[in-house]
Structure formats: C-alpha cells, structure tokens
N, C-alpha and C positions, 0 to 999 in steps of 0.2 A: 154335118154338125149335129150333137146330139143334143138334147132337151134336157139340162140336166135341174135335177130336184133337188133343192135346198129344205134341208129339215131339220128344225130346232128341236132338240134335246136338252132336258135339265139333267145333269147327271144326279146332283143329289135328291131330285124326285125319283130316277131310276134305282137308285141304292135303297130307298123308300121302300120301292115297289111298286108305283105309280104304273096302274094297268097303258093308260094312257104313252106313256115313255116306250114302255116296254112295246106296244103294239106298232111303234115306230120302228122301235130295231130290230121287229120281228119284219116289217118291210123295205128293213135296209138287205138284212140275212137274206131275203128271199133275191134280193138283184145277185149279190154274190154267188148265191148257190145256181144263177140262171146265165151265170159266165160274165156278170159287168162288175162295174166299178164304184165303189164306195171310198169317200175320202172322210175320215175319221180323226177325233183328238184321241193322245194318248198325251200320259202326263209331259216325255220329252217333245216331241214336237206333232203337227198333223199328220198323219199318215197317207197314203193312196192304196185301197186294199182290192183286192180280188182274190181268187180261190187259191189257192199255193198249190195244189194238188193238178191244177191245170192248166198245159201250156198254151192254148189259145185265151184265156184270160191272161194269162202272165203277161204276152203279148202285148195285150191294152192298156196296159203301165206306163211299157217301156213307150211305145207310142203316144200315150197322152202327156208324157214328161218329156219327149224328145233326149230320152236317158238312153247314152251308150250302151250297145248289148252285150258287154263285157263288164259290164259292172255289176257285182253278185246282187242278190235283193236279200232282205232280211223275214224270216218265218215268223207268225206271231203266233203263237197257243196260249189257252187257258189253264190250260195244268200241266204239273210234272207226266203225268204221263201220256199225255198226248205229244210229248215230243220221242216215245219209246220208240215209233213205228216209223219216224224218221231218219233215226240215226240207226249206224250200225251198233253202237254199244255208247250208255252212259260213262263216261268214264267215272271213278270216286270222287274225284275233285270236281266234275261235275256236279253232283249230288248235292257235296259239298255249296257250292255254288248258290245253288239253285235254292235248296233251301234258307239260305241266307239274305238271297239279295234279291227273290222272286217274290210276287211280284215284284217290278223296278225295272229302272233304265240298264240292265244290266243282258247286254246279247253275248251267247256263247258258240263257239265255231267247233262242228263235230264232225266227225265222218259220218258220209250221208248215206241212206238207205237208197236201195233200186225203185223208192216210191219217189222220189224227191226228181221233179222237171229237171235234163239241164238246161231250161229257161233261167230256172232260179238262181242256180249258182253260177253260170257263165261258164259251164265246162264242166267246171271245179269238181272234185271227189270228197269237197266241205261242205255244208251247210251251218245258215248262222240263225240262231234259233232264237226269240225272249222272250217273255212273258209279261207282259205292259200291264199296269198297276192302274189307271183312270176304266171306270167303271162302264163307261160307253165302248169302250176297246173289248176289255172283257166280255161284257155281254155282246157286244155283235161278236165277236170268235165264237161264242157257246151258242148263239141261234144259230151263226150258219153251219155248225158244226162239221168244219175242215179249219187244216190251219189255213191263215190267211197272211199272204205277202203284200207288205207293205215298204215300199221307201216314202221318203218324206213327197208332201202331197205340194211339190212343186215342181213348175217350169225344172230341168235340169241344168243346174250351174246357177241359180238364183237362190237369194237367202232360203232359209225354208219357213215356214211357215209355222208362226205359234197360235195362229188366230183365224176362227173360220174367213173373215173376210177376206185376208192374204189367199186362201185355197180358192175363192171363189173369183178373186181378181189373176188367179195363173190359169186355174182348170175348168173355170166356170165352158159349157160346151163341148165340150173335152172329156168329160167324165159323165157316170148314168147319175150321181147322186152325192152331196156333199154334205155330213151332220155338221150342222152348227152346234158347241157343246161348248162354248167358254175358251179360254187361251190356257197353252200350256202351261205348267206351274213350273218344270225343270227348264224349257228352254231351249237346250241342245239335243241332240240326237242320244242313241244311249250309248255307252262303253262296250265296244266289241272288244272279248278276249277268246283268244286261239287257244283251246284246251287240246289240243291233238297232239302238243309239241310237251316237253317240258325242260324249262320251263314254262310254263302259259304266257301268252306273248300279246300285249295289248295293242291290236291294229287299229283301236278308233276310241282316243280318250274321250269322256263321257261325264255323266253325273255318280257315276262309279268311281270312285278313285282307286290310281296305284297304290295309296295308302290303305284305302277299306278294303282291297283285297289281299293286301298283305298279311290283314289282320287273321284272313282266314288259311291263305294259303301260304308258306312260307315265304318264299321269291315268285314275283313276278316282273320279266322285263318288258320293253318297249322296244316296238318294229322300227329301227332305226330309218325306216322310210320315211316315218311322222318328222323328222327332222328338216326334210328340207322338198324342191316340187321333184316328182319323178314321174313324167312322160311314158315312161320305158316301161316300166313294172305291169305285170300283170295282177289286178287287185285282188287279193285275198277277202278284202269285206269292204262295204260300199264306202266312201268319200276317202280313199287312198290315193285316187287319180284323180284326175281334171280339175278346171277352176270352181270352187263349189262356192256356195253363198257369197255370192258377188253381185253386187248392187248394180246402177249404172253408171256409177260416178268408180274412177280407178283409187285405189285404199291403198295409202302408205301409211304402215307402223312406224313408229316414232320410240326409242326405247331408249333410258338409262336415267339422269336423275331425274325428279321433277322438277330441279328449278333449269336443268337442261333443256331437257322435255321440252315446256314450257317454250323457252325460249328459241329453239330448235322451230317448232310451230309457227309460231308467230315473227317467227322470219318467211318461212315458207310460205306461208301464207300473206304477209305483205307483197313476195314476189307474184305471186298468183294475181295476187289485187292489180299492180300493176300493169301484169300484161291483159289487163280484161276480164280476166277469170274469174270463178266463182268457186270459192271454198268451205267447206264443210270440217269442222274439229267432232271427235267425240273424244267428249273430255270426263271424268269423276265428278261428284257434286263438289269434291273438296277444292279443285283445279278451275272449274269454268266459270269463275268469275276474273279468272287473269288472262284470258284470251283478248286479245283486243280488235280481232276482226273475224269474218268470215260467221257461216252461222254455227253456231254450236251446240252440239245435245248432249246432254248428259246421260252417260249408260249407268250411274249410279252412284252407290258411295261404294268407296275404295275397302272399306274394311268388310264388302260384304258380297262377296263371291257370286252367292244365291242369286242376290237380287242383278248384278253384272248379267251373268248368263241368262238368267229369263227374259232381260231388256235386247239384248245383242240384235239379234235376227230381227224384230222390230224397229230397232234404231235404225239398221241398214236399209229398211222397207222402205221407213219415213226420209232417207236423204233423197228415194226414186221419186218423189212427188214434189221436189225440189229442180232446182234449176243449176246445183252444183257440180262442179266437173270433175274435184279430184275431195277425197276425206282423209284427212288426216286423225288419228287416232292414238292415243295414247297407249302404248303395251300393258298387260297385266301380268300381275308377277305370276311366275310357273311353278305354283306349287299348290298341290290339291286340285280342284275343281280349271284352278286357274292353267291348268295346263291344256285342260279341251277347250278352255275359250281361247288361248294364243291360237290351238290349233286349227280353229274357224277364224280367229284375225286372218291367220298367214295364208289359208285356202283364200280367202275374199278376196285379199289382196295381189294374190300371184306372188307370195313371199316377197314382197318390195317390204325391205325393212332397211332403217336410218338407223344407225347408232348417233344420239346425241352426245356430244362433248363436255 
C-alpha cells in the first residue's frame, strides 16, 4: 500500500507566480522524474501521470487503474516542440492543428518515434500526443521536463474524474501523490484525431468539435467504431474499447421526443418502483420537474452544452453514493459538443438505448 500525498494547488496563484505553488510542483516533478505517480487537473478531466519516456513508470498506471494493457495512453507536453523528438515527422496539418487548438482538449495520433515505450501505445507504430491548457498540467510537464502520460486518473471502467476528491476516493493508496487544484472546467476527456490517415479520422469526440476542425481543415471524418460497442477491435486511442465511465447503478438512454421521453421514463420507472427497485432519472432543468418518481438530478439546462458536459461524470459519481439500481437518462442531441457526450452516455451504459414512441 503506498502513502499517498494529497497537495493543494491554487492554479491562479500558480499563473501569479506564487513561489509558494510553484515549490509544490517542483515536488510533484521530482516524484515523476524518480519513476512514480502524480494524479493531476487538466482543464478536460484529472489525469494519472508518470514519465512517458519510461516503461517501468508506465507500468504504475496501468496497474493502479487496473486499465487493460492494450489500451494506448495519451502523451502530454508543453510545447510544439517537444513533441518533434516523438514523432517521426510533424505532418502540415499537424502544425496546422496545433497551432490552432494548442493549448486545449485537443489530442493528435502521429507516427511514433524509436523514443516512444511500447508501454504507451500497446504495440501500436502511433502515438497520441496534446498539449493540456490548465496551468498546473503545464507547469508539472515543464518541471519534470519529459513528456508525461497520463490517462484519466481513475479506477478503469468508472466515470472519470473531474474533481480532486473523486481521484482520491479511486486512487487514494494506489498512487505516490494527488494535486488537489479545483474541478475540471471542460468535463470530458479531449478529441483524439488520427492525422496519419487522410482524411484525419476522429477516434475520440471531445471538447474539439467535428465542426471546429472543419473550420481548419477541410474534411474530417469519424471512426465508424464510435457508433456502436466493439469487443473485437484493437484500439487506436484510449476509450474505443471496454465499458468506460460506468457508475454502479446499469444506464439506460432514453431518446426521441420529450413529451416521449418523458413519458417513456416514467413508466419505467413506475415498473422499477413496483418490483422493489430503486431509480435514478437524469433529466435537463427544463424536463425534471415532470418526473414523477424515482430520484432525479439534473445534468443542466438543455440549451447549454458546456454546462451538460462539465456536470456529466459528476452526476454519474453522485448516483454511487445512492442506493439506486438502474439511471435512466435523457439522450442529448448529437451535434457539436453534444456528440462526445451521447459518446460517454453510450460507453456508461453498455449502449442500452430505448427509442421512445
């Protein structure tokens, strides 16, 4: 069991320059650079970091997550050019990229250099690389100065974590060290796009949208795997496979009108009542006052994407500290933002989706 250290971070004392901050993440840096493990905020969600550069750290990831070792992990750096000596060539449209939407929730999939672990990529001849925008991220990357891997800084297969307390209630013991630094502001993990191919192929919708990178690069399509569960596949970049943020209670999506919706629910959920059970709705501010049984939280208001995806993963938290057995949940429309959050509903739920009538 290890001893692990909980350390409060201000970030916007850190961006300050607050000696005080700084001489925190100059002793997070120093676990990193001595082969352990630091669980860190970045604006999408927490991270679980160690040295990227080495595979007995890498090791202490996959083992403190109990995360399949075929599942890639994602690179973090500080600058464009510290991703040169990873990859075997930036592509144009990389650059492109990069300077566009770096820092940000934005990861890109390159051909990797003979530096890159196969820890990291699970075999793979790709590496997936971003550049994370929350100041605490960045500054641990530039003290330990290597890149550093991080997947999300959870149990594997459980929501993930937008709040130091959720990292400390999965990895607490488990990990050498955990910054406490505020909750995520985006929410979800970031947009992985496959720039090796073209067109670039988005295998992990994000806070990146298909639309904002349209903007940049002409066509971009989508890994028709994101469409439905696939067992079989071998992942190109992390949450392609397995059950991912999955609560303890089983998640059925509910989708089509809202006075369907609605009512679709709250039949269900009378059934549920009946045999004993215990139900859970997450519903829009605009919808959960017509719920009429079961408990119910609201993930937000409907006309506001943002605020949707930053509640998500916490909603799912808050139903584990409940006594409910099955969540019913309202679908979000799939457009923009709203396509990476269907794509964490349908991972949660094992793709159990209702069409209401």
């Amino acid at each position: 069991m290890i001893n692990t250290k909980i350390i409060e971070i201000d970030p916007s004392k850190l961006e300050e320059g607050n000696l005080e901050e700084e001489a925190k993440i100059k002793e997070c840096s120093e676990i990193i650079k001595k082969g352990g493990t630091v669980a860190f905020p970045t604006e999408t969600v927490y991270g679980l970091g160690a040295n990227g550069l080495d595979p007995f750290s890498i090791k202490k990831i996959y083992e403190a997550k109990g995360r399949p070792s075929d599942n890639p992990l994602i690179l973090h750096v500080a600058s464009i050019d510290e991703v040169k000596p990873l990859v075997k060539e930036i592509p144009e449209v990389g650059f492109k990229l990069m300077k566009t939407f770096w820092p940000g929730p934005l990861t890109l999939v390159m051909e990797k250099s003979e530096v890159i672990p196969r820890e990291i990529t699970a075999g793979l001849d790709t590496v997936a690389i971003r550049m994370p925008e929350h100041p605490i991220a960045r500054g641990l990357i530039e003290a330990s100065g290597v890149p550093i891997a991080a997947p999300s800084a959870n149990r594997s297969g459980k929501p993930s974590p937008t709040k130091a307390e959720h990292v400390i209630e999965d990895l607490s013991a488990r990990v050498d060290a955990i910054i406490s630094g505020g909750s995520s502001n985006v929410g979800l993990e970031s947009t992985v796009l496959d720039i090796t191919v073209e067109p670039p192929v988005i295998l992990r919708p994000g806070g990146i949208t298909k639309e904002m990178l349209e903007q940049v690069i002409a066509v971009v399509s989508t890994d028709p795997a994101l469409e439905k569960d696939h067992q079989d596949l071998v992942p190109r970049s992390p949450g392609m496979k397995y059950t991912h943020y999955a609560p303890k209670a089983d998640v059925v999506i509910v989708k089509g009108s809202d006075e369907g919706v609605i009512a679709k629910i709250n039949g269900l959920v009378a059934e549920l009542t009946a045999e004993g059970k215990n139900a859970g709705i997450i519903s829009t501010e605009e919808t959960k006052a017509q719920y009429s049984g079961g408990l119910v939280k609201s993930i937000g208001r409907r006309n506001d994407v943002n605020e949707i995806a930053s509640n998500l993963f916490t909603i799912l938290r808050e139903f584990d500290e409940t006594n409910v057995e099955v969540i019913f949940t309202e679908a979000i429309e799939e457009t923009g933002l709203g396509k990476a959050i269907m794509n964490r509903l349908l991972k949660a739920a094992g793709y159990r989706l209702i069409e209401a009538i």
